[in-house]
N, C-alpha and C positions, 0 to 999 in steps of 0.2 A: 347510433354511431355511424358516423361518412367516414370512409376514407377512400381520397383521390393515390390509385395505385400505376404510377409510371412504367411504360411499359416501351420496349425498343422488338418487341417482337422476335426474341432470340427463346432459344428453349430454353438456359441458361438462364434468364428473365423470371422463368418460372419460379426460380426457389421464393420468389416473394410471395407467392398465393398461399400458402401454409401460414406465413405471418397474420396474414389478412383475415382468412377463415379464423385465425384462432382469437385473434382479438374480437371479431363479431360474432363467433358461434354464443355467446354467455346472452351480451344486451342485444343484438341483433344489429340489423341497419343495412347500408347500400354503401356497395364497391364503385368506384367510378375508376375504370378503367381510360387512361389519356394516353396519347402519343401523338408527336407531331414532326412533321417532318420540314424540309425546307424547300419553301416553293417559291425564291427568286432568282439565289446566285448560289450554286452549290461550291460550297468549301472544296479544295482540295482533297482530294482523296480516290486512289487508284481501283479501291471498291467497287466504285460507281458507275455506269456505263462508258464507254469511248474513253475515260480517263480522262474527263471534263476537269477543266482546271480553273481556281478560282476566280477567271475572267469571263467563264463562259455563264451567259443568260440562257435560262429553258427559256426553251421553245414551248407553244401553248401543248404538242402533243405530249410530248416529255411530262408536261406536266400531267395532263390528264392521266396518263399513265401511271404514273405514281400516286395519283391522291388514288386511282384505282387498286392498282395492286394494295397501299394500304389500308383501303376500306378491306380487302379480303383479309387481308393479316388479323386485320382485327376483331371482325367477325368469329375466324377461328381463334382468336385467343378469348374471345367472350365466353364462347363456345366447350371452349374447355375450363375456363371457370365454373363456367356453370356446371359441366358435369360434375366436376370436383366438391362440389356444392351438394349437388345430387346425391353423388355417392359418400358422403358425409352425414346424409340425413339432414341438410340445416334446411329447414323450411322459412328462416327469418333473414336471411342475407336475397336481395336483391342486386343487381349486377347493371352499370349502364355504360356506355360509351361515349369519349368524345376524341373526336379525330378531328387535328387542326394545319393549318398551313401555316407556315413560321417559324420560327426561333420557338427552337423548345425551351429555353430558359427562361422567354418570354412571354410566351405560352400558358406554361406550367403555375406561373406566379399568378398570371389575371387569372386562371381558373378559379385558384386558390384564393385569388379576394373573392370572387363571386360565387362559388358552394363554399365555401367559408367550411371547412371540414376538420373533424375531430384529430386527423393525421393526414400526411403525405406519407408513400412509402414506396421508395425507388433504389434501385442499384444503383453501384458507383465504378461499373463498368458496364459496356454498352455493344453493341453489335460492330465490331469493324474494330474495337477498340477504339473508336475515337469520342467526339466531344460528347454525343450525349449519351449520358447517363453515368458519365466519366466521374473520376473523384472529381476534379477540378470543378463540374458542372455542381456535384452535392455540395462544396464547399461553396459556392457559391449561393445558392440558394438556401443553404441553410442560415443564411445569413440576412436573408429576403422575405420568408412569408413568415406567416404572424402565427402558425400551426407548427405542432411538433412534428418532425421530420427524423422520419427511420429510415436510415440508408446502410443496405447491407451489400458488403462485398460478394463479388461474384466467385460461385465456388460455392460459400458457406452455408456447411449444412443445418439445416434450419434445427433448434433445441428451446426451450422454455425460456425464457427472461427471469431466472431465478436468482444469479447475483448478478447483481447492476453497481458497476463504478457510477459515481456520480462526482466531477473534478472539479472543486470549488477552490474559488479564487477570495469568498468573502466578498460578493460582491451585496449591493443591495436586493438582491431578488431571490438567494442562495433558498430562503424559507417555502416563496409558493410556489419555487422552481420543483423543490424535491416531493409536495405535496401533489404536483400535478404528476411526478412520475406515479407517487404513491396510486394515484386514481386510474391514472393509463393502462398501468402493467396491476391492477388492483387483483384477476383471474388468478397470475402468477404467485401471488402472494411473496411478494421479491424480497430479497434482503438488499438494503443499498448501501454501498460501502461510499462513508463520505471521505474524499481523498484528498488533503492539500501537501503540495511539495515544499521541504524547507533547503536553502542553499544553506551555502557559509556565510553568504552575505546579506541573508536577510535581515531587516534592519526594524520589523514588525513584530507584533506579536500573537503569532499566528495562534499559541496556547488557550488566551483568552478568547480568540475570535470562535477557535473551534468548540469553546467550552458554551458559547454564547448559544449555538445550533444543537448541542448537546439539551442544552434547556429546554430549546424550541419543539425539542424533538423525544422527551422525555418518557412520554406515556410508549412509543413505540420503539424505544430504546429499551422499555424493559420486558416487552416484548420480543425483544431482540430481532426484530425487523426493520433493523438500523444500525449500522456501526461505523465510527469516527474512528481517521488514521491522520496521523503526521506521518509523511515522510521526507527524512533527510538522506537527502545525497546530492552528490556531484555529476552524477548520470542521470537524469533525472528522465531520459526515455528508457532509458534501462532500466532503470526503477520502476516506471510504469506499467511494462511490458512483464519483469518477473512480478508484481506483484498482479498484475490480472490472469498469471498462471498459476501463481501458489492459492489463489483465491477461488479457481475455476469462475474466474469471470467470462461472462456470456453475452454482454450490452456494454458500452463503455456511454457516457452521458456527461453532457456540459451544457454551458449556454453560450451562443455563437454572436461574439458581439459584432458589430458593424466594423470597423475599423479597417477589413478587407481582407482578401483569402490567406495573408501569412502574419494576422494577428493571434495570440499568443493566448493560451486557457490559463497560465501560471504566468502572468506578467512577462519575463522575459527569461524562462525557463525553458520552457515548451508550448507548440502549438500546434496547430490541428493535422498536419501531417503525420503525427506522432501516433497520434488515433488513429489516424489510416492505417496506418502502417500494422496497427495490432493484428489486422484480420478479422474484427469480429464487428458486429452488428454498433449503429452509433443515433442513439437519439438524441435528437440537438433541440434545443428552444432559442429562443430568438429574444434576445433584449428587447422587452417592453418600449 
């Protein structure tokens, strides 16, 4: 198993290593540690040296100074993977790096066509609080590469993936969508709650559709490593939010269509801000 693990070099950044160890301590494989930074025109941002503002070009020394300082960042966060590795006993996780110049959204994505890896897994806040590794930047990419993408909030403390919302819309892919969480989070042995919202206005017939995944999904339904919900209401982030507390939900999960960062999980109910907003860990797929 690969997974490219995005890193902004904050200690805060850390809580993702525990993710990573746990999904590879089982099949084993290689952590690919990325970060990249910007080496043309630095964005605004008072963080930064001299309080360079969006018109200013580095200079070649600026720069070299920078791809230096974060070849050491990275070094030491390798560095402490690996111990963490060490002191875990995993003798099957390998660790690599790759440190780039550029647009990390841009960056991020050709990595991800060329090791082509089993997960991404990044925060969705970032050192300075700004753009990378911002929500704005997860929504964004989760929308871009062709791998499942786990983005967890900064803060949260890391727990098992034992129940997993999974928000279906009934789309065509709702079946090897949930098949592939089944296999991703397979260690955890999850339970995944299938969840579609009904208004006043709906005009469909969400009964039969959700009866239709019921069938799909039969053999691990009576298993009980699977349960189907309707929910109706008129708040339907409210809804969403007490039911991923009454449920002790710990993942919330969808699939991230293209349509662009304020397209909707529930047609025109709710959309992926909503998920943000829960606070808890979000693995997204990517329409086929």
């Amino acid at each position: 198993m690969k997974i490219i693990l995005s890193t902004d070099f904050s200690e805060e950044n850390e809580m993702l290593f525990p993710y990573a160890l746990d999904l590879l301590k089982e099949p084993g494989g290689e952590i690919i540690l990325f970060h990249a930074y910007m080496d043309q025109i630095l964005m605004g941002d008072s963080s930064f040296p001299g309080g360079l503002d969006s018109d200013t070009f580095f200079n070649r020394e600026l720069l070299a100074e920078m791809e230096e300082q974060a070849s050491k960042f990275m070094q030491e966060k390798q560095e402490n993977l690996e111990h963490k590795i060490s002191e875990a006993g995993l003798t099957n996780i390998r660790v690599s790096a790759v440190l780039k110049g550029g647009d990390p959204e841009i960056e991020l994505v050709n990595l991800t066509e060329d090791q082509k890896p089993d997960l991404v897994l990044m925060g969705t806040r970032g050192k300075g609080k700004k753009r990378f590794l911002e929500g704005s930047m997860a929504k964004s990419i989760m929308t871009k590469v062709h791998v499942p993408l786990l983005s967890v909030p900064e803060g949260y403390q890391w727990t098992k993936s034992n129940e997993v919302l999974y928000a279906t819309n009934f789309g065509r892919f709702e079946v090897s969508t949930i098949n592939r969480i089944f296999n991703l989070l397979e260690q955890y042995k999850p339970v995944i709650h299938v969840v579609h919202l009904i208004t006043d206005d709906d005009d469909e017939k969400p009964d039969l559709l959700m009866e239709e995944l019921r069938l799909a999904f039969k053999h691990e339904k009576a298993r009980q490593m699977i349960r189907f919900h309707l929910i109706k209401s008129t708040m339907p982030k409210d809804a969403i939010a007490l039911f991923c507390e009454q449920h002790q939900i710990s993942l919330a999960s969808f699939i991230a269509n293209r349509r662009g960062l304020l397209d909707y999980i529930f047609k025109d109910k709710i959309g992926k801000d909503a998920f943000f907003e829960l606070g808890i860990p979000m693995l997204t797929f990517r329409e086929p």
